[in-house]
N, C-alpha and C positions, 0 to 999 in steps of 0.2 A: 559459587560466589562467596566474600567476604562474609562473615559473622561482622555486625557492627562493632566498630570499633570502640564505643562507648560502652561496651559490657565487657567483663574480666571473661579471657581468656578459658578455653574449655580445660581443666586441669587433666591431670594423667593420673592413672589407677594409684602409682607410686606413693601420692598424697593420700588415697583413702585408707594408705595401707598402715598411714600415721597419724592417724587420728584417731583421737581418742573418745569412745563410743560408752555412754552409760547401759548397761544391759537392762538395769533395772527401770528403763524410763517407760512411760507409758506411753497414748497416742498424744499426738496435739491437740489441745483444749484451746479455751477461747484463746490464748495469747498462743499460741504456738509458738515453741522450739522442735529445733531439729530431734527426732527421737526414732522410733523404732519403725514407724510410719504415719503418715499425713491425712489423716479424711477425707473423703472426696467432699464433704459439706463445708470444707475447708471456702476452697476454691467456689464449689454452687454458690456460695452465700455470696462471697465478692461478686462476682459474676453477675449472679441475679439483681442485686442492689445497683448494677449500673443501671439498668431499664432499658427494655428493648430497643428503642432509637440510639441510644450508644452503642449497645455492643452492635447493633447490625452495623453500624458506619464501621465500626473494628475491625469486622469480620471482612466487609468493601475491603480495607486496607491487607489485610492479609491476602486476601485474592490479587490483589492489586500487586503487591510483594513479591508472592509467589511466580508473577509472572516476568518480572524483571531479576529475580534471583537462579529463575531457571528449575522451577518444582514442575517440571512437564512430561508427557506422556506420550508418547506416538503410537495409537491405535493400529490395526490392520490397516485398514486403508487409508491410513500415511495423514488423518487428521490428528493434529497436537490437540490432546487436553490436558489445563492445568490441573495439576494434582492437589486436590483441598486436603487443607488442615487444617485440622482441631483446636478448637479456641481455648480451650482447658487442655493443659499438661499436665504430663504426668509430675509430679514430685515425690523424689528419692532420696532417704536419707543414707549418711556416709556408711549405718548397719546396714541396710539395704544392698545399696553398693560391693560393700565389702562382702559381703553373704553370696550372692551373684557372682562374684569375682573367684570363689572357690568352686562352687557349683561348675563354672563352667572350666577351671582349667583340669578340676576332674576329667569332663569330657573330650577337653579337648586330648589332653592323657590316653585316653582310650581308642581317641582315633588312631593317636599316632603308633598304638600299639597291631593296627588292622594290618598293617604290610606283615611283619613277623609271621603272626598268624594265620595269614592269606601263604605264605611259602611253605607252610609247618602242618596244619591242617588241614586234609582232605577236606572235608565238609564243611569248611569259612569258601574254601574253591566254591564250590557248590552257588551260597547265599552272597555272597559277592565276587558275580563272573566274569572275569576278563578275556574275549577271544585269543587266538595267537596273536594277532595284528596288534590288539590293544599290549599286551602283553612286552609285545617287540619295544614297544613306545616307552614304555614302565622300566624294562630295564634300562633304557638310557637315563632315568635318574637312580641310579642303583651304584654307581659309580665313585668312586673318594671323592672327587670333589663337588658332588651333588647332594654332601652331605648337611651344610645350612637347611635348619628348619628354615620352610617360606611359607608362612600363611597370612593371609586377610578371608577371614572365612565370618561364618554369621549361624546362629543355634536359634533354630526358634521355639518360641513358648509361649503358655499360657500363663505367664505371669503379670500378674497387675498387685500394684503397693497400697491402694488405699482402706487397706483390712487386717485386721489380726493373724488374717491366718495367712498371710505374703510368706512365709518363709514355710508352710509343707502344701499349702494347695495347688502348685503350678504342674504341670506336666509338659515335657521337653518331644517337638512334635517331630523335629526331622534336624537332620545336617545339611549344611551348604556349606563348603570352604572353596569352591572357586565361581569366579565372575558373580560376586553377591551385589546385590541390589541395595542401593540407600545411603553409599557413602557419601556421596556429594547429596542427596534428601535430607539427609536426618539432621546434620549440625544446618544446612537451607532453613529446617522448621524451628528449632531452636531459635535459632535469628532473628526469623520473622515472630513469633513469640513474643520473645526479648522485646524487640523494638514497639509493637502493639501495643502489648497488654502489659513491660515491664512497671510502669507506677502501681495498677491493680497487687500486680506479683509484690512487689516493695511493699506496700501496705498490710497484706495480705499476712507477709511472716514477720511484721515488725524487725526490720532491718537487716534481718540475718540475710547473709550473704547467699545468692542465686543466680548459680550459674547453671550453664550447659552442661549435662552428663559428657564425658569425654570423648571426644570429636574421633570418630573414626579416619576420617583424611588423615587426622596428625598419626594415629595407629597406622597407617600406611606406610607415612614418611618415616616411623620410626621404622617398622619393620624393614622397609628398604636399606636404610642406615644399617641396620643390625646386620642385616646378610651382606653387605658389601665389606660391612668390618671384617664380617668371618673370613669372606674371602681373600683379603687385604687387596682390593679394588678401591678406588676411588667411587666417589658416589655424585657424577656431574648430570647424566642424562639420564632420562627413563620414557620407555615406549611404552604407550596403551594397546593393548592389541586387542583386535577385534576383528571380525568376519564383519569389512562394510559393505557387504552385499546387502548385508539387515539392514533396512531403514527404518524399522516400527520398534518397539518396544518402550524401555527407560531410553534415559537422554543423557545419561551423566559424564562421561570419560571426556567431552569439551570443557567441562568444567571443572574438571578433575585435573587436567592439563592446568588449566589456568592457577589453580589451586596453587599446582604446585611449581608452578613458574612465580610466580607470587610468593615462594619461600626459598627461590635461589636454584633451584633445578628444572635443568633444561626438559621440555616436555613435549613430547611427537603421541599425537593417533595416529594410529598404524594397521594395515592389515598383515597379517604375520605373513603374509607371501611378498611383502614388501621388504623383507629384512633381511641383511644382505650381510657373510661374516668373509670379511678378507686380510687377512696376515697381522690374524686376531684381534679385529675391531670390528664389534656389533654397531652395526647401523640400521638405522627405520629412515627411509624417505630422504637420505643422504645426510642423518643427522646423526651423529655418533652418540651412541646409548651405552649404560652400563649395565642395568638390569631392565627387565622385561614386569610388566605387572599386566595379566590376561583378564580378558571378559570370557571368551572363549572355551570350550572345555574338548576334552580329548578326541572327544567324537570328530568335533566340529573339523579337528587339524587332519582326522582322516582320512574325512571326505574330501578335502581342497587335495589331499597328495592321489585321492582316485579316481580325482578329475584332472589328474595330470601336472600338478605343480608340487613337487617334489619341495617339503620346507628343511631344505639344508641348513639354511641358516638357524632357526628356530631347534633344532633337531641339534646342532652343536651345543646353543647357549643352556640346551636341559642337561646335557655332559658336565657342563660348565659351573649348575647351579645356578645360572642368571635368572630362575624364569621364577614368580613370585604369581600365587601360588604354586608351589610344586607340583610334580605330576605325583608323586604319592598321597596327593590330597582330592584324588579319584577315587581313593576309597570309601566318599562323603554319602554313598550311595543308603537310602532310606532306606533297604536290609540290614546295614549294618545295628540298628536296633535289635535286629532279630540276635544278634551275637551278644547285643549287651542284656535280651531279656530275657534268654533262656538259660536256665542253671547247669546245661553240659560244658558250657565256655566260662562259669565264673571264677573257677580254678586260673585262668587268665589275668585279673586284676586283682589289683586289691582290694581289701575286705571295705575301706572309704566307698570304695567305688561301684563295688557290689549292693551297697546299702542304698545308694544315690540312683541307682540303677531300678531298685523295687521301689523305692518311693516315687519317682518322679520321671518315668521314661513309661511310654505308653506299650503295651506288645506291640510284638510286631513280628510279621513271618512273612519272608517270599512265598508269592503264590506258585502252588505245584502239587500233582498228587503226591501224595507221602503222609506220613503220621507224623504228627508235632505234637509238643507241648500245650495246649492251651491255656485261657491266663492263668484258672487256679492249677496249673501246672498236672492236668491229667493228659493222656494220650489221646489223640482223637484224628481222625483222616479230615485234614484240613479243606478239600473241596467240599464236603460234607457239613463239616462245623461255618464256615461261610455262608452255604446257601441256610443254612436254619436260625442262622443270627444275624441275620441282614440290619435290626435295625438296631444293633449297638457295636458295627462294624464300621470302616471304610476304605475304597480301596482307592491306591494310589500309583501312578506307572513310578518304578524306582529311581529314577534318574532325571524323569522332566522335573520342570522348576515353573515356577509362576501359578499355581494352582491347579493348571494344564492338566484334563484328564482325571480329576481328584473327583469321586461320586461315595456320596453320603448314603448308606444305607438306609437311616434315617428317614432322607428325601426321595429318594427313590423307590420305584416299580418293580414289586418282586420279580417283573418279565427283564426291565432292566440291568437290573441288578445279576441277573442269571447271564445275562448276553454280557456283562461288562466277565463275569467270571469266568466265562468259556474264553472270549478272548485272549484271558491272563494267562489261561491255561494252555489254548493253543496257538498262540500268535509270537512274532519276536518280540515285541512291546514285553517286559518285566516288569509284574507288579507287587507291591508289596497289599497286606493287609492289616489294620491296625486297629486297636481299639477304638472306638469313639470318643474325640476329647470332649469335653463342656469347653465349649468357650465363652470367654467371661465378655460381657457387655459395660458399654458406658452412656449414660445420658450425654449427648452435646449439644451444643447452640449451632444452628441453621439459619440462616436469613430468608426470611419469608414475605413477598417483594420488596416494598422501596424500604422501611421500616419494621416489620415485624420480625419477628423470632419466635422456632419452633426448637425446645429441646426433644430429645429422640435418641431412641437406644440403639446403640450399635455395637455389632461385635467385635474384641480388638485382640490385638496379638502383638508377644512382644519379642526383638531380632537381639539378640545379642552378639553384636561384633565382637571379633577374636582375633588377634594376632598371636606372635611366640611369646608374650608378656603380660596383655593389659585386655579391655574390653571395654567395648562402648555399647549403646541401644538404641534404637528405633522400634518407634510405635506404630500399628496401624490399623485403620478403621475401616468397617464396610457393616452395608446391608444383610451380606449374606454369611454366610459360619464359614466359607472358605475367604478368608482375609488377606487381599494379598493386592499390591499396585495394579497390577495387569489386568485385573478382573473386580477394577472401577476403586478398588480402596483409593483412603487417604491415609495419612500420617498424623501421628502426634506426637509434637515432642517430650523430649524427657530432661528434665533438669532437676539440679541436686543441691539439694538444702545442707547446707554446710553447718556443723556446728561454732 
């Protein structure tokens, strides 16, 4: 859906990266300006001073929003629930911003260094494994002209701004760069924000301008534009591709369409067996396409071909470089920490990123008999070091997405915990294991029936979109320490205090 029109425009990283940022400023005090970071008593104080009968009526409205802007969810059995958000957002200033903005092309950096080192080293083979089949798939983007970077990917983390210590306490929990969740959510929550609670917000930083952190759609549209320049392609049409046999999950790619028909390009959902390439014109659904932007991930493509439908077409435009995410951005696999956090691969990057890598990246090992590193970097037979550290452990299958499968040591039953391990150990399921994060909690306001309100802590987490240039974020909230849409979160959004 539309961002209201009546609020400035979500800006692009480019702008943060020219502004001019006092180091020596402090937090915001009673008159707040934009500085190093924002209190969350900022925001509590306003908030609270409306009185519970306003903000609950707020709160109606944003539910009320969310459901004609399209913040929905399609559980298992095919009931939509609207996805709640957060009455209090985040606010980010332009250090913030900018500080983030390096953090993650560090990483993004080091992803793009996993293919090299996946051909060159035995043992990356190993902690991130491709079959022959996947394999066969891979080399078709190996090709000259599959060489445009293509990503809309997303980093997640424990990052939150309203403390001192936003710039060394976060830890970077996993990679996702294909079919990421939140692009059409996150600028939705914004919006709805904006339109609510923007006079509070106005009052709140005396004037200073407040806008939306940088709209990941537009981070689409841009990166689309960028890979079409490389290829010297026109940039008229674009398919969403997807497996619609799913009917549960997120909801976004209709409205992602819409998005982007609403800024001059033509836009088909599609299922990739629907894509048809004849006398070099990619089509979806009889609609002529230039690039491909996937939900979908590799797997997905190779079960539809060994059930019999060969994607010829899809299978050229990865020759071609059309398809956005690339298929070398299958290397997004939750092992690949294991490469960033053991000191036999740091000889690999560079010494920035070696650094970024011990401060703020959690361990992390495929699970497997063998002797590893553990975290203070001694030798120890990893089936072993697992079952005796169950509760500042967790394991995770390497590839699912949505929380799917994620058990907290923590929270769990030594008996558990031992049957989730054996699994890992003998089953094809791949899991990874990781240190335990902290995750950081937030008080928010809750509607408690017709008129009250209940604040209440929940745990959040924060998404950082990615493209070949720029980054945007999404917030999200839940009950329980694994944070994530699918398993009942909500969203909060994130907007940035200009100076």
């Amino acid at each position: 859906m539309r961002a209201c029109e009546r609020h400035r425009p979500c800006a692009t990283i480019k702008h943060i990266l020219t502004c001019q940022v006092n180091a020596t400023e402090t937090a915001v005090t009673q008159n707040p300006r934009p500085s190093k970071f924002v209190p969350s008593r900022v925001l509590d104080t306003v908030y609270r001073r409306l009185g519970s009968q306003a903000l609950s009526e707020r709160l109606q409205a944003v539910r009320a929003l969310a459901v004609v802007r399209g913040a929905r969810y399609v559980d298992d059995a095919g009931r939509v629930r609207m996805i709640d958000i957060a009455a209090t957002p985040w606010i980010l200033t332009s250090a913030q911003l900018y500080y983030f903005h390096g953090v993650m092309r560090h990483l993004v950096g080091a992803l793009q260094r996993l293919p090299t080192l996946y051909a060159r080293v035995p043992s990356v083979r190993q902690i991130l494994h491709f079959d022959t089949q996947r394999e066969s798939w891979l080399n078709l983007a190996a090709a000259p002209a599959a060489a445009p970077l293509a990503v809309i990917g997303r980093l997640d983390s424990t990052a939150t701004y309203d403390h001192a210590r936003w710039p060394t306490s976060f830890r970077m929990l996993e990679p996702n760069a294909v079919g990421v969740g939140g692009v059409h959510y996150a600028p939705t929550a914004c919006s709805i924000i904006m339109d609510v609670f923007g006079d509070l917000l106005t009052r709140a930083f005396g004037g200073h301008a407040l806008t939306p952190t940088p709209d990941p759609r537009r981070l689409l549209v841009d990166e689309l534009t960028a890979v079409a320049r490389r290829l010297g392609r026109p940039l008229r049409g674009i398919a969403l591709i997807e497996n619609q046999e799913f009917t549960t999950g997120t909801d976004e790619f209709q409205e992602l369409a819409r998005y982007l028909s609403d800024h001059g390009l033509q836009a088909v959902v599609a299922d990739p067996r629907e894509l048809r390439h004849t006398r070099g014109h990619l089509r979806a659904r009889q609609i002529p396409v230039d690039l491909l932007y996937r939900d979908s991930e590799l797997d997905e493509f190779i079960q539809m071909e060994s059930s019999g439908r060969r994607l010829t077409a899809l299978r050229t435009a990865i020759r071609e470089g059309r398809l956005v995410s690339g298929l070398s951005w299958e290397f997004d696999q939750k092992s690949a920490w294991e490469i960033f956090t053991d000191a036999q691969y740091a000889r690999y990057f560079p010494l920035s990123a070696q650094q970024l890598f011990r401060d703020h990246l959690l361990w992390t090992r495929l699970v497997r008999a063998a002797r590893v590193s553990d975290p203070s970097g001694r030798l120890v037979d990893l089936p072993d070091f697992i079952r005796r550290h169950r509760a500042r452990l967790v394991l995770k299958p390497n590839t699912l997405f949505g929380g799917a499968g994620v058990v907290l040591g923590l929270l769990a039953s030594q008996r558990v915990w031992e049957q989730t391990l054996d699994r890992a150990l003998r089953g094809r399921l791949r899991y990874v294991v990781q240190s335990l994060a902290q995750i950081p909690t937030q008080t928010l306001p809750f509607p408690v029936g017709s008129h009250g309100i209940r604040w209440q802590r929940r745990c959040v987490v924060s998404g950082f979109f990615f493209n070949s240039s720029a980054i945007g974020l999404v917030g999200r909230f839940s009950g329980q320490p694994v944070v994530n849409v699918s398993q009942g979160g909500g969203l909060v959004s994130a907007l940035w205090l200009h100076p």
